[in-house]
N, C-alpha and C positions, 0 to 999 in steps of 0.2 A: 732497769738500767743495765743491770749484768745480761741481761738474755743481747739489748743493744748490742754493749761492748763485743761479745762473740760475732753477732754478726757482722759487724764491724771486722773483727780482727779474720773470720773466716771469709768475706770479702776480698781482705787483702790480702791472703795466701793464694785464693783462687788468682787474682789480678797480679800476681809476682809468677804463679805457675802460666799462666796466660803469657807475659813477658820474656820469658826464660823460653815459651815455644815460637815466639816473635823473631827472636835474636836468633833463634837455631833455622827456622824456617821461611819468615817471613809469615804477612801475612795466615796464609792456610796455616802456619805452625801454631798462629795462635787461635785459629779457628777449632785446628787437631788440639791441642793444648785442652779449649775448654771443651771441649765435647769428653774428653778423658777426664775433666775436674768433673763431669755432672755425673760418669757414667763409675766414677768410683764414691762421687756420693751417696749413689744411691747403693750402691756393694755395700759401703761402711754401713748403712742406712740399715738394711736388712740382714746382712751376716757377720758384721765386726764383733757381734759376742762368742758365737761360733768358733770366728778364727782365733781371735783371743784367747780363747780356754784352750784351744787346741796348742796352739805355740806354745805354753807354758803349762803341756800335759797333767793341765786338771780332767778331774772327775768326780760327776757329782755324786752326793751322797746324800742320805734322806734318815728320817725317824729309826730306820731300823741298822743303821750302821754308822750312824753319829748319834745319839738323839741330843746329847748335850747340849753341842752347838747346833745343832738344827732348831733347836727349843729356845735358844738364846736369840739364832736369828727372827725367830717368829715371835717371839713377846718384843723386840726391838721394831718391828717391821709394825708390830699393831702400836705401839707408841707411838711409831710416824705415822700410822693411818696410811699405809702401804701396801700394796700386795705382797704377798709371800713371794719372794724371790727364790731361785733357785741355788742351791748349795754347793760350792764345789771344793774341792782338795787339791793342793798338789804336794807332791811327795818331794819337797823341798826345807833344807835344815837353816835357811834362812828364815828369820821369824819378817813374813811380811803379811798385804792383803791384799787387793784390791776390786773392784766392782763393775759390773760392766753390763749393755742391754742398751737396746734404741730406747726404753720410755719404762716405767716402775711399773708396770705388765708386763712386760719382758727380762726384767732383769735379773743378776747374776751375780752376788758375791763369793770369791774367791778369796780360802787362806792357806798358808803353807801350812806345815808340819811342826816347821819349825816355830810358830808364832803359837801353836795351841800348846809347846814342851814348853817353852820360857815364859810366857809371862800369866799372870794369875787371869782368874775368872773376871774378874771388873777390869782389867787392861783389856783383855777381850774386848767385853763386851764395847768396852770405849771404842776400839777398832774398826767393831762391827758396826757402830752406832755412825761413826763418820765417813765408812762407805756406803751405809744407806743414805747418806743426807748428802751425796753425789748422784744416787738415787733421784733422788726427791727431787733438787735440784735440776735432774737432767742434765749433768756432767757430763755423764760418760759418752752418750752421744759425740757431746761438743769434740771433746780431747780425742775421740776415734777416726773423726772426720779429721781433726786436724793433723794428725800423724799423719793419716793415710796421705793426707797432700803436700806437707812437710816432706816425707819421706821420697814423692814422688818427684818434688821439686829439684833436691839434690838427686838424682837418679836423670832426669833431666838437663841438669847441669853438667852433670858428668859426660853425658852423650853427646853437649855441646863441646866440652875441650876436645872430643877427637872429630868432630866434622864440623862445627860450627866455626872455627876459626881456619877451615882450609882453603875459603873461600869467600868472596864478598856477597855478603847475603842485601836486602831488602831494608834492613835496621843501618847499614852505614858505619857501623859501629866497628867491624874486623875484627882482627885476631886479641883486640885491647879490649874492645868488648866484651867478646866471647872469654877471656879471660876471666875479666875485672864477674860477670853474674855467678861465672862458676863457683868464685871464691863466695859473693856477695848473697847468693840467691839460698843457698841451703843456712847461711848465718842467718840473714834475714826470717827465713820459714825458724828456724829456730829459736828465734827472738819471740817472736810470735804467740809458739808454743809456748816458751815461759812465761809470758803473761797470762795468757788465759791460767795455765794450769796455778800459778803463785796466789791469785786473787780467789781461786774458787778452793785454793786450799784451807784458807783461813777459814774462809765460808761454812765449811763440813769441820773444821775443829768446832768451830762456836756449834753449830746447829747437832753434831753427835756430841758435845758437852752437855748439853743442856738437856737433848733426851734421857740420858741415864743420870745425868744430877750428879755425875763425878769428872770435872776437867779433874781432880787433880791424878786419878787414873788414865785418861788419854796423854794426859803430860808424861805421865809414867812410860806408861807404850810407847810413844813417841822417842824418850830416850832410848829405851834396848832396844827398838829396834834401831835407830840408826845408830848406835853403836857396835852392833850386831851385824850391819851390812857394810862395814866397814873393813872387817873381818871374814867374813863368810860369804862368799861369793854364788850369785844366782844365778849359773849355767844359763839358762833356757834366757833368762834379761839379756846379761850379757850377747847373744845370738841374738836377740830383736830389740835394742836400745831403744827404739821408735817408739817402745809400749813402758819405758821406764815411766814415762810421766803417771799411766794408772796407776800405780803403788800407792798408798801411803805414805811411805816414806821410799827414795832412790833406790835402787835395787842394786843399781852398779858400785862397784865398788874401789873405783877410781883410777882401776890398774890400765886403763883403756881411756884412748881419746874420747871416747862416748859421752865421759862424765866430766868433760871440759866442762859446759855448760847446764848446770844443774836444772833440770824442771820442778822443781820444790824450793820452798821460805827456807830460811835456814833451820834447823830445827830447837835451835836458841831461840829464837822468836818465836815459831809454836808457842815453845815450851809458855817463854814469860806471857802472851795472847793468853792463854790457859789458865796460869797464874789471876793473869787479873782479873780475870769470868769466874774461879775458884774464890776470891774475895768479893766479887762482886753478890754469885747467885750460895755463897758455901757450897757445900756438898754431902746432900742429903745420902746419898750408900743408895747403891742398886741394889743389896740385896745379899743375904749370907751364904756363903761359898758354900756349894755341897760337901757333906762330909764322906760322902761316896762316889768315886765314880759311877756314871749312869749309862753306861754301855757294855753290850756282852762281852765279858774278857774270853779274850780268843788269842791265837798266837801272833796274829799278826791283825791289829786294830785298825780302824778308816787312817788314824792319822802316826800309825808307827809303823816301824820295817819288819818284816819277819823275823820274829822270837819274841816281839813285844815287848811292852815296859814291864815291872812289876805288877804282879795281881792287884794289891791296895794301893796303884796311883793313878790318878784320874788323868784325864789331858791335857790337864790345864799344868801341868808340871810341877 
């Protein structure tokens, strides 16, 4: 039923960016229109992880300059019966995550810097458990493609208020038209977007809960971090809102129109969702927190600035 709904709902983004090239061009615009919806599908298709990591200047990292969390991502990933996904960093003091790849062969989790200082070893892991079950799932796909058409929809509309209403196009509709989709057509694509990503968020709380056997540590995570992005602003988000939705939790931090319309549950809801799968399944413990850090202390580590943390303190902060 969820894979339906997408297609459904990624249907009607194409069928609104198809409209939107109607009303600017007539006919041919919406012929141009969809020939640009298939020819960026298939972009998001093959390189959306790519550009993703790059917008938000990750870099990956392996066994010999994380092992921690690399070690963490890979006993999470055999829970799921997953492939080993690829690791990456970014050198960001907001604590967040997100995951990203066309299919769980190709995928990608991403976390900040700031997400391995603030919260312990089992928030972690909670994190990393419900970006692989976006994974697993085949999320990330969905939500990339939808950006990409989202974003092009309003970029489209925009091109309509300065030539689409200078003259009577094919659609009939004029300057009231070209108007009325400008406003109508990027809210719409953005509606959109928060459906798919709201319902597949709950998804990946239940399904990373239940691999590690502690909602009430994703609960945990879930609060500081959105407490934490509330406060602590995420440069590189804020520059491409479009990719706010892969997050875990929002990224923006509300000082911008971007975050008018939120792509996330509240995080009250999470939280009490969590709550009730926490009395539903308890919470057996993922497992006891090292009493050492497990990576070579060097001055500048995978996940701190140059001069590094303390010699006896691990990542996990």
């Amino acid at each position: 039923m969820n894979y339906l709904r997408t297609a459904i709902l990624l249907a009607g983004l194409t069928a609104l960016f198809m409209g939107v090239g109607y009303l600017i061009g007539g006919a041919s615009g919406a012929v141009i229109a969809l020939l640009v919806a298939a020819v960026m599908n298939l972009a998001s298709y093959w390189n959306a992880d790519k550009l993703v990591l790059a917008m938000h200047d990750a870099h990956e990292v392996d066994a010999t300059t994380a092992p921690e969390l690399v070690h963490l991502v890979q006993d999470l990933a055999r829970r799921d019966g997953l492939p080993m996904p690829r690791v990456y960093l970014m050198d960001n003091p907001q604590p967040n995550a997100f995951a990203t790849g066309r299919n769980p062969e190709h995928a990608a989790v991403a976390v900040t810097s700031g997400l391995l200082q603030v919260l312990s070893r089992e928030e972690i892991a909670g994190v990393l458990a419900h970006e692989l079950a976006h994974v697993r799932n085949h999320d990330t796909l969905t939500m990339t493609i939808t950006a990409t058409i989202a974003g092009a929809i309003s970029m489209l509309a925009q091109f309509g208020l300065f030539f689409g209403g200078s003259r009577d196009n094919n659609s009939g509709l004029g300057v009231i038209g070209t108007l009325a989709m400008v406003i109508l057509a990027p809210l719409a694509a953005m509606i959109v977007q928060m459906a798919i990503s709201r319902t597949r968020e709950y998804a990946a709380d239940e399904l990373g809960a239940r691999t590690t056997g502690q909602p009430d540590a994703l609960a945990s995570a879930l609060a500081k971090i959105s407490a934490a992005a509330q406060t602590i602003e995420n440069p590189t988000a804020e520059r491409t809102p479009a990719t706010a939705h892969l997050f875990i939790v929002n990224p923006l931090t509300g000082q911008r129109m971007d975050n008018l319309f939120s792509t996330h549950p509240s995080t009250e809801n999470r939280i009490a969702a969590l709550e009730r799968l926490a009395a539903e399944i308890g919470s057996g413990g993922y497992g006891p927190r090292p009493s050492a850090p497990a990576y070579p202390q060097r001055p500048a580590g995978p996940w701190g600035s140059p001069g590094g943390r303390g010699e006896n303190r691990g990542p996990w902060g």
